[in-house]
N, C-alpha and C positions, 0 to 999 in steps of 0.2 A: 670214575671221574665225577664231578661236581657239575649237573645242570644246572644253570641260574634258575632259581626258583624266585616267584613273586610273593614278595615280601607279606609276612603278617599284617595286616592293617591294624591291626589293634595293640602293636606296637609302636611306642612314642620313644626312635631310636635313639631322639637326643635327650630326652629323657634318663633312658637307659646308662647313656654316657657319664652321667652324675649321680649317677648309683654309688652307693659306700660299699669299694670294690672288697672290702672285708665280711660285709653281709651280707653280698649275693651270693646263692647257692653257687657252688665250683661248676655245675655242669652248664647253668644260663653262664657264663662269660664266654663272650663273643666278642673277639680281638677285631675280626672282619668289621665291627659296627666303623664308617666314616667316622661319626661325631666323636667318635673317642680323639680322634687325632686333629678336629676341625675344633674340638672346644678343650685341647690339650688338657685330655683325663687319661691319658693311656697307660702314665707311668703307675697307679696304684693297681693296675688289674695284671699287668706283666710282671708286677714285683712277687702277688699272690700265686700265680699261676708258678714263675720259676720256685716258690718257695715249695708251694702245695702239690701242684700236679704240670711240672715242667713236659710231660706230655700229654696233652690235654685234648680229648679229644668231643666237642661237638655240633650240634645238629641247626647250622645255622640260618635264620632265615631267610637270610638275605642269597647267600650261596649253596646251604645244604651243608652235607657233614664234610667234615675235613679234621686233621692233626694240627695242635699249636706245638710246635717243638720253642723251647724257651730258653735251655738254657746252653752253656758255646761250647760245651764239651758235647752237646747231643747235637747241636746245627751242624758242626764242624763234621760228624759223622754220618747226616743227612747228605751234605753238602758233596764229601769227596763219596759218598758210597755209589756211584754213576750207574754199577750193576744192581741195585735197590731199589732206588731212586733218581729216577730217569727224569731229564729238562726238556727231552724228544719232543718238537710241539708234536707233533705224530700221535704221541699217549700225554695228550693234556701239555706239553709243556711246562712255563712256569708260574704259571698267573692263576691266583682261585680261583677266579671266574672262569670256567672253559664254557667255549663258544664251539659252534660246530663245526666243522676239520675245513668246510672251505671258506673259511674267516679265520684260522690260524697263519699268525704271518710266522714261517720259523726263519730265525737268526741265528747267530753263532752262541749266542746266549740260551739260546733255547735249543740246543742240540748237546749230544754227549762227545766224550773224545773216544778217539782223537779228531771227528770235523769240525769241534769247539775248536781246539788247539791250533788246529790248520789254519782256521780264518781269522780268528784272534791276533795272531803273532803278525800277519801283514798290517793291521790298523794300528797295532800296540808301540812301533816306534813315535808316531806324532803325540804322543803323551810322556814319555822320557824325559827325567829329570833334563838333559841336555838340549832338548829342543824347547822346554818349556822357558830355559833360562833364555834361550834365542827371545821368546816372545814376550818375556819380563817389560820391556822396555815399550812393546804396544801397548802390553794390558794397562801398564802403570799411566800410559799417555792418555790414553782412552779413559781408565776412570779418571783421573782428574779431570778431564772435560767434562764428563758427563756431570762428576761433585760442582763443578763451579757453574754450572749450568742451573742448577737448582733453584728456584724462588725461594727468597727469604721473606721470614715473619707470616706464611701464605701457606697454607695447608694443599700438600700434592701429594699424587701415590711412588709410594718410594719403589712398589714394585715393579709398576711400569715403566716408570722413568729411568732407572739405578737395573734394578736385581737382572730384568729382561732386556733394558736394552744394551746392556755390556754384556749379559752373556751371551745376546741375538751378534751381535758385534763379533765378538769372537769364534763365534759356531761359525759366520758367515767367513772368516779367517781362514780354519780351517777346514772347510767345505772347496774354499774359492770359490765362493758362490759371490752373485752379483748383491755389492752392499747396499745399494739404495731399495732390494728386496729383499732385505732378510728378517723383514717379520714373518715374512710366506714360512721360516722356518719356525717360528714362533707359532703359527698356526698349526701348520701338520703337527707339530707335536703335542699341542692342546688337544686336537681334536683325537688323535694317538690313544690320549689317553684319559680323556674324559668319560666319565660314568654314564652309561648310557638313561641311567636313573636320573640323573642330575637337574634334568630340567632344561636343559640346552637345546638346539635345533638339532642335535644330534643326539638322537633319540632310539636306533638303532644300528645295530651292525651293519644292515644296509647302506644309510647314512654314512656310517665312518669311510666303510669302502670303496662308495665314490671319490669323499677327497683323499684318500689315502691311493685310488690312482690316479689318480690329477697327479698327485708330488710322482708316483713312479714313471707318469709319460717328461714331465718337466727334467728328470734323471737321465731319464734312459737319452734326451737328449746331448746332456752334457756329457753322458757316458761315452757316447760314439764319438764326439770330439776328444776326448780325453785319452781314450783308446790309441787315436792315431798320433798323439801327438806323444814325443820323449815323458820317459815317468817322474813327474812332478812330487812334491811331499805337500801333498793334501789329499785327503780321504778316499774323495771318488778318485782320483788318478792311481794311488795304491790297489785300491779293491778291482781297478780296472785293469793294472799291469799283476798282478796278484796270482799265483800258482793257481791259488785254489779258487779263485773269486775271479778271474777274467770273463768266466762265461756264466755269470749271474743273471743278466737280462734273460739268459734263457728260461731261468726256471723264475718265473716272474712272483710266488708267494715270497722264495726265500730272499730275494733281490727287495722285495716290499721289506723285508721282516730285518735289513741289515741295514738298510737306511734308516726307518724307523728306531731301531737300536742306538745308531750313533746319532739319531740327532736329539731323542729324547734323552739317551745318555747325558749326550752333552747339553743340554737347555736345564733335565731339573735339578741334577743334582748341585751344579754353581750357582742355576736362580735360586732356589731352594738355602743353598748356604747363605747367601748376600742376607736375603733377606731376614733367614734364621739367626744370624751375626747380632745384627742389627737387635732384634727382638731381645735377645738373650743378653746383648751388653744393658742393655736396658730394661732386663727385670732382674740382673744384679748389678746395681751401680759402685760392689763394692772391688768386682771381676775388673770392671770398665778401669775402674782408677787405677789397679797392680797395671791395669796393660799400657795405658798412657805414662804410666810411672818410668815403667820396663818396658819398649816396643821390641825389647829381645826375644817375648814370649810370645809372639806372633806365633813363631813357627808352632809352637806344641798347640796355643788355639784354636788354627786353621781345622788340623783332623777332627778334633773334638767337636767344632762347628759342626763339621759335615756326618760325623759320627750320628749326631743329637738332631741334624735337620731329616737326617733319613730315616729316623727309628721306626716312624710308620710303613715304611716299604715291606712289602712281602716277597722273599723268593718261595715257592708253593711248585716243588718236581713232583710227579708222581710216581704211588711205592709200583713195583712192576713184578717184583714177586712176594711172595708169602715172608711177614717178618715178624717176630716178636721182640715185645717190649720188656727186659727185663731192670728190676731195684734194686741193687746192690750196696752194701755199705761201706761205704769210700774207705777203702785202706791205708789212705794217708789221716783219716780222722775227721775234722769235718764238725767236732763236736757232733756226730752223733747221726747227723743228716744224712739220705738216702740221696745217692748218685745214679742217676738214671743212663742205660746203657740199652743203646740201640741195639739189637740183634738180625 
């Protein structure tokens, strides 16, 4: 496992970030660096790495050593290899940074199957094409409110106003959580997952884990309502009438660690897109025009958005037994190029 280790000082990481990812030695690139994806340099050092050394493994200062797997035929076989490469928070989970075993929150995210699969399949209907088209008609209402709301000719933050408060809007939807507090869900998830380096009042893992029981006392409230009342199709009523999830309050990390899942789930990857949309129509304005030309091409957009806003995410399982690396030359050809095969 990966202690956080304290950082070199004599490193200037955003610096590093605008390195000419062609002339840094292969073993200093460090995908883990923040700034790579805060001053959007990330794509030259991921292109090298899948070209040169799509298993890449080093000694980083921020986290300590770890594997970069890069390219989708090697993640694809990180990702289902469960007996390999375990999401257990128990053995590190999924996150580079490991914290110490009673600050791991485990979710269904961060377990293997089948207790992945068990607790998965109860939350997974409120996301179905079919229920989302039920809710086509809020979200569409709702952002136009929020669009016509905007000041004109007046410089304002589009993330606050736009990305966060329609996706705060909609989480509070699907939660049933009360809307006139649903920044409260804006904040747990901030603070969820905010860098304890960052500079913020939350500063350590101590810190996060007081308000991150504040949100579990505030839950377990709605829980026991919910509990008693017919099963509802929202989140906490599901995970409350739920095979495998009814008696979560019990075990209070992994009950921390399932909340936290779906509400950061659901907060960065749509703020994240809105905003990412946004940026992206507007560093090619020539993308912007095909889509106004043709709003048919919505649909194929959208994934791509969300594709390109999460590229800095890390899933990070740990190996759990002994495995080798082996370079084989792609049998379908490849021009020539070595094909990296997990062992």
């Amino acid at each position: 496992m990966n202690a956080p280790v304290a950082p070199r000082s004599s490193i200037d990481f955003k610096a590093e970030a605008h390195r000419d990812p062609r002339s840094v030695p292969l073993y200093e690139i460090d995908v883990s660096n923040p700034y790579l994806y805060s001053e959007d340099t990330w794509q030259g050092f991921f292109a090298r790495l899948r070209d040169e050394d799509p298993v890449h493994f080093v000694d980083s200062p921020l986290y300590g050593p770890y594997w970069s797997v890069t390219r989708y035929r090697d993640i694809m076989t990180v990702d289902t290899s469960h007996q390999i490469y375990s999401s257990d928070a128990a053995l590190g989970g999924i996150a580079l940074k490991d914290v110490p075993l009673s600050f791991r929150k485990e979710s269904f995210i961060a377990m293997d199957p089948p207790r992945h699969d068990e607790q998965r399949k109860i939350v997974s209907p409120i996301v179905t094409p079919p229920n989302l088209a039920k809710m086509s008609i809020t979200i569409r209402e709702r952002a136009s409110r929020i669009l016509e709301d905007l000041p004109c000719g007046e410089v304002f933050d589009w993330v606050d106003r736009v990305s966060i408060e329609l996706t705060t809007q909609m989480l509070s939807t699907l939660f049933d959580f009360p809307f006139e507090e649903r920044r409260t869900l804006t904040r747990w998830s901030n603070v969820a997952t905010v860098n304890t380096r960052a500079g913020t009042e939350i500063d350590s893992e101590e810190k996060r884990d007081i308000v991150m029981q504040e949100m579990v006392s505030y839950f377990t409230d709605i829980w026991k309502i919910r509990q008693k009342q017919p099963p509802k199709f929202d989140l906490i009523s599901m995970l409350a009438h739920g095979e495998a999830t009814h008696d979560l309050p019990s075990r209070p990390n992994e009950f921390m660690g399932n909340l936290l899942l779906l509400i950061v789930g659901g907060n960065d990857t749509t703020r994240n897109s809105i905003s990412g949309g946004l940026w992206f129509l507007n560093q090619f304005p020539e993308e912007y025009a095909k889509l106004r030309a043709n709003p048919d091409l919505i649909p194929r957009m959208v994934p791509e958005i969300i594709l390109v806003s999460i590229a800095g995410c890390t899933h990070a399982p740990h190996g759990v037994v002994r495995c080798r690396v082996e370079r084989e030359t792609d049998p379908q050809g490849s021009e020539g190029r070595d094909v990296v095969h997990i062992r």
